[in-house]
N, C-alpha and C positions, 0 to 999 in steps of 0.2 A: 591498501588503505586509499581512500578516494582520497584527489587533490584537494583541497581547501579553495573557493571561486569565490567571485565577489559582486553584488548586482552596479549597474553600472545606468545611468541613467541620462537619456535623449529627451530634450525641450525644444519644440519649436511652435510656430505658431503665438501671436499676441493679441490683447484687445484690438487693437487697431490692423491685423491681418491674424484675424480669426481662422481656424481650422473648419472646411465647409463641408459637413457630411453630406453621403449621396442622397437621404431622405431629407434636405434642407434643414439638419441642423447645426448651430456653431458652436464652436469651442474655444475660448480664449486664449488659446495654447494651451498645449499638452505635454504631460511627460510619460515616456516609455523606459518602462525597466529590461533591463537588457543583461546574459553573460554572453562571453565568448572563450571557446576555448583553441588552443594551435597558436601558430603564427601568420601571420597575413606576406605574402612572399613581395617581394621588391615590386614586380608588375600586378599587384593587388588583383591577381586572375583566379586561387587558389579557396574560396569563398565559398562557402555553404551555409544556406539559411536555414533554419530547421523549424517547423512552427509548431506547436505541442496542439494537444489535445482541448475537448471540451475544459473538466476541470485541471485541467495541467499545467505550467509557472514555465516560467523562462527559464527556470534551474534543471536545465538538463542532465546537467554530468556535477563530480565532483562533489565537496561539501561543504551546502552554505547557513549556517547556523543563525544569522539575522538579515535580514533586509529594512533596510531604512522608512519607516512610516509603516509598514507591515503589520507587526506588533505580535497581537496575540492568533493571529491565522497563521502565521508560522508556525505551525507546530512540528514535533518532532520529525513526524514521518514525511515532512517535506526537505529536511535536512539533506538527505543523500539526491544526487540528481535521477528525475525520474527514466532518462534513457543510460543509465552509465554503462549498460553492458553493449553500448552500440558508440559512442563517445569517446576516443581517446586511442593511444597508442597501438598500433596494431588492430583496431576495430575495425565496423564496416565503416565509420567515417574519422578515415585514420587521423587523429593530431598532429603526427607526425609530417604528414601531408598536407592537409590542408587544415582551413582557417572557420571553424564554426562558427553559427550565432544563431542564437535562441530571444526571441523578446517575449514578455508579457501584453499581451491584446489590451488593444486600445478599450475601456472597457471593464477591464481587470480589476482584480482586487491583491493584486501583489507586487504593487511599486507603479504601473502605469496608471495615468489618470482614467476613473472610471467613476462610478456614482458615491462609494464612498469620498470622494475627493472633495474637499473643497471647493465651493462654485466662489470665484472671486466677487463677483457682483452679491451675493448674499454673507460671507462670511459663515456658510452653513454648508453639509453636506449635499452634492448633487441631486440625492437620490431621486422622487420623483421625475425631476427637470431633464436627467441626464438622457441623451437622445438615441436613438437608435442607430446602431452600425453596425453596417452591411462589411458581407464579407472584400467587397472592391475596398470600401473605406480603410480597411487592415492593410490591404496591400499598398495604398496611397502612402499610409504612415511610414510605413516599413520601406520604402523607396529611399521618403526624407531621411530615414536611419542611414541606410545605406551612402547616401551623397554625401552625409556629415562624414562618414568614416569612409570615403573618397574609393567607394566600390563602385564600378560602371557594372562589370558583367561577374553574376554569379557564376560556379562552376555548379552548381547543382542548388535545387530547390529539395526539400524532403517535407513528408509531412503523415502521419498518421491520423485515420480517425478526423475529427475536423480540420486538422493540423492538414489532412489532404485537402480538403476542400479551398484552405487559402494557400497550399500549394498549386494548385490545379488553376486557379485564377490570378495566382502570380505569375504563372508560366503563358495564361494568354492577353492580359493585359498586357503585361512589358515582357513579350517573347524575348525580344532583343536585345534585355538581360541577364537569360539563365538559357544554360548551354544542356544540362541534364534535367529530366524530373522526374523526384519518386514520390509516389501518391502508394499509399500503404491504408487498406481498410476503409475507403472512402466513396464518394457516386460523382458522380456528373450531373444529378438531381434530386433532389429528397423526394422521396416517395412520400405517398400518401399515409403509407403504414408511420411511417417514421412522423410525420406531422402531428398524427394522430397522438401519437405516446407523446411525443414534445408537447402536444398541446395539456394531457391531460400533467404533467408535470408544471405549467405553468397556469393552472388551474389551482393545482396543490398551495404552489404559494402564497396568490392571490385570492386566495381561501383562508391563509391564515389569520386569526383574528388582530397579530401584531403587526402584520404586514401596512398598513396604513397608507395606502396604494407606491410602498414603496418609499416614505417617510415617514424612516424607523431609529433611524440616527441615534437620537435624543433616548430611546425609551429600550422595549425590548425586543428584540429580532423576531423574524418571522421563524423560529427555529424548526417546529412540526412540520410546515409548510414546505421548508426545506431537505427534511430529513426523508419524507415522502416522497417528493418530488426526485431526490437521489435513488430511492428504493425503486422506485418505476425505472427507471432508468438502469440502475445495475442488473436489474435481469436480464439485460440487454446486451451485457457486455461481459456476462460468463457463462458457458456454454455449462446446459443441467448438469452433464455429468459430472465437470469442472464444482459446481455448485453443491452438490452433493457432497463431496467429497470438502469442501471448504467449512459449508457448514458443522460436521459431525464434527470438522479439529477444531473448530473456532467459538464454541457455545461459551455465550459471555454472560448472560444471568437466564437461566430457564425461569425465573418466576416474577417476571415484568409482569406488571397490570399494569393496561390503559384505564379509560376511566370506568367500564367494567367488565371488558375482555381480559383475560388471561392469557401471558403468551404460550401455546402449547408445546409444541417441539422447536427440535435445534435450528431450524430454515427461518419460523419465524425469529427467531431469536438473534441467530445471526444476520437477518435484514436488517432488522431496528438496531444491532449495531453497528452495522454500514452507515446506518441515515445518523444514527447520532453522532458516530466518529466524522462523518463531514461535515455537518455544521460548525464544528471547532476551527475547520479550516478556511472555509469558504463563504461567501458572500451573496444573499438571495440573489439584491441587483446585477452582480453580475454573473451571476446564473442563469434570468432571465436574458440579460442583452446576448447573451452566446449561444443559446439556442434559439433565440427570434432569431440570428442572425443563418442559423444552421437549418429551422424550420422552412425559411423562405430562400435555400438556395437553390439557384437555376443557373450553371455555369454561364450559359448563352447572356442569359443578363447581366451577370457581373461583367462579361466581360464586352458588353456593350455590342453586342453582335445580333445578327439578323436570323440566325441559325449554327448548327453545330459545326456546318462547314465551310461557312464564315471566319467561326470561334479559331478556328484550328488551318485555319488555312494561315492565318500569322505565322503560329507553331512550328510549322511546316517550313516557310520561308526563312524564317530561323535556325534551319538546321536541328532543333533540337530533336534528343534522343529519351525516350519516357521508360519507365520503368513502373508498373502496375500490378500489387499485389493487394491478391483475393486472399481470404481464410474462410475455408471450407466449412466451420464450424460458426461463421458470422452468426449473431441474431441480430445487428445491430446494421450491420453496412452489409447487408446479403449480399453473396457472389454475384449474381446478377447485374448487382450496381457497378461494378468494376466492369465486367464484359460490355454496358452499354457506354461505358467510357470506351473504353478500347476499341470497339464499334465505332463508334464516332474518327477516333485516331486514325485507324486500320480507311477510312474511306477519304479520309482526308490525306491519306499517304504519307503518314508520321512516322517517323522512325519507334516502336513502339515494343517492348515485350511484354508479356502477362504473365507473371507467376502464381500459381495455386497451390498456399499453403497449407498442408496436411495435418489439423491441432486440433487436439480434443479442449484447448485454452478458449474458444472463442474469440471473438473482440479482443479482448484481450492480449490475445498471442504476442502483439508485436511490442507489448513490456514483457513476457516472461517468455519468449524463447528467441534467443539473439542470433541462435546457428543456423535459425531457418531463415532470417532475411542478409544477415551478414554477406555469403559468398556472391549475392545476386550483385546486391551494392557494391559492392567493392571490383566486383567484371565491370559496373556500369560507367562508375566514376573514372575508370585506367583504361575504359576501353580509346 
């Protein structure tokens, strides 16, 4: 039975010392929703940040049946933490050992201040107003997290799927905090291909007729917009034959009609229940700000460098040791994007290894099969 966890919530930032995004916007202070699981050891050196995915929560492990201001996006199937077979006792990120933490993105819609939130100058939801952040600005917040809870040096950064992406630029903005890094599923640059599909997903939204450029608050959600904009995207993150084989167990009404299509077989059927089961959970706005955020990443800029052997020459000096897993079956983060990270590492004389995971899972993989990244993790962390 998973533990029972609890969200735990970081404020900083005021009117009068405003939070200052890297696209110049402000925030009157913010709050980040936060677990953690383990114990923090007496020399507070034992520390792993773990950063989740696109639409992924801070609730990593264990089980959390409410979050405070959350409400109805809570829904069930957010209960169980989304990595628990990687999380706790005897895992690759053993409890026992060390001292985890998981936040919700600045941005968010599951306890951190994001465009649902209250704008204190209006008394009304953010939405339209709330500003763009860039993946450096996550890693700025998550610093402050860290100093409140009187952490200097991580013992390892992790991070799947985008959760790699502000793994990879925590590791070179502030090298000289984090001693390990596992980037799981991720690039060192979005591809064009990947823009492209991001773009037409925030097309989808911005399409909807409730959408109201994002002041929706009051009325009805952009729900279609969203439920589409997920369907684009999940193709992305299940490899066909994985798909295949999901759809035929999973047909949830064969005789949908749109407004005059009919839905015909199980695939279409099981999409549209994908897109519909997400909008119960999830928030347009911040669907949009995390993939603008992941459209336009370019590690080198985040991390304020001239080039990649700039980026990584910190890295380097730092001593750290990286850890970089492909999945062979990616549609999503293709193999290729890891090997041009690793390239970069490998030239910059980073202590680096690349593992290539073998999963008919796709994207996916690294929630449903734990024994394939477990033994790498756990040599990385005790090496």
């Amino acid at each position: 039975m998973p533990v029972e966890t609890r969200t735990r919530f970081f404020e900083t930032g005021s009117p009068e010392a405003p939070l200052r995004l890297r696209d110049g916007g402000l925030l009157p202070g913010i709050r980040i929703a936060y677990e953690s699981w383990g114990e923090l050891n007496a020399e507070r050196t034992n520390a792993i940040f773990v950063f989740h995915a696109l639409s992924g929560s801070h609730h990593a492990a264990g089980l959390n049946a409410a979050i405070e201001g959350v409400e109805e996006l809570w829904q069930s199937e957010m209960h169980d933490g989304w990595w628990e077979d990687m999380i706790g006792p005897g895992k690759a990120l053993d409890t026992r050992k060390y001292f985890i933490i998981c936040a919700n993105y600045l941005g968010g819609c599951y306890g951190s201040t994001g465009p649902a939130s209250l704008n204190p100058a209006t008394g009304k939801p953010w939405g339209s107003a709330f500003p763009a952040v860039t993946a450096a600005d996550q890693v700025e917040v998550f610093v402050h997290l860290l100093d409140h809870l009187g952490i200097g040096v991580l013992h390892a950064v992790a991070g799947p799927s985008v959760g790699g992406l502000i793994a990879l630029t925590f590791a070179t903005r502030f090298a000289e905090r984090v001693r390990n890094v596992i980037v799981i599923a991720a690039g060192y640059k979005t591809t064009v291909l990947n823009r492209l599909i991001l773009f037409e997903q925030i097309l989808a939204i911005e399409n909807d007729p409730y959408f109201n450029a994002g002041d929706y608050y009051d009325s009805q959600a952009p729900l279609y917009g969203l439920a589409l904009a997920r369907m684009i995207s999940h193709k992305t993150f299940v490899h066909l034959d994985a798909f295949e084989s999901r759809a035929r167990q999973d047909v949830v009404q064969a005789d949908d009609v749109l407004a005059w299509y009919r839905v015909r077989d199980q695939f279409q059927s099981y999409m549209l229940h994908q897109g519909k089961k997400f909008v119960r959970r999830f928030d347009a706005n911040t669907y949009l700000r995390i993939i603008d955020l992941w459209s336009r990443y370019d590690a080198t800029e985040e991390g304020d460098a001239d080039c990649p052997a700039d980026l990584f020459e910190r890295a380097r000096l730092a001593g750290q040791r990286w850890l970089v897993f492909s999945i062979d079956s990616d549609f999503c983060f293709y193999p290729e994007e890891q090997s041009e990270l690793v390239k970069h590492l490998e030239e910059a004389k980073v202590d680096v290894m690349h593992i290539t995971v073998h999963s008919d899972k796709g994207h996916d993989s690294f929630l449903l099969e734990p024994d394939l990244y477990t033994p790498h993790i756990a040599w990385l962390l005790v090496k």
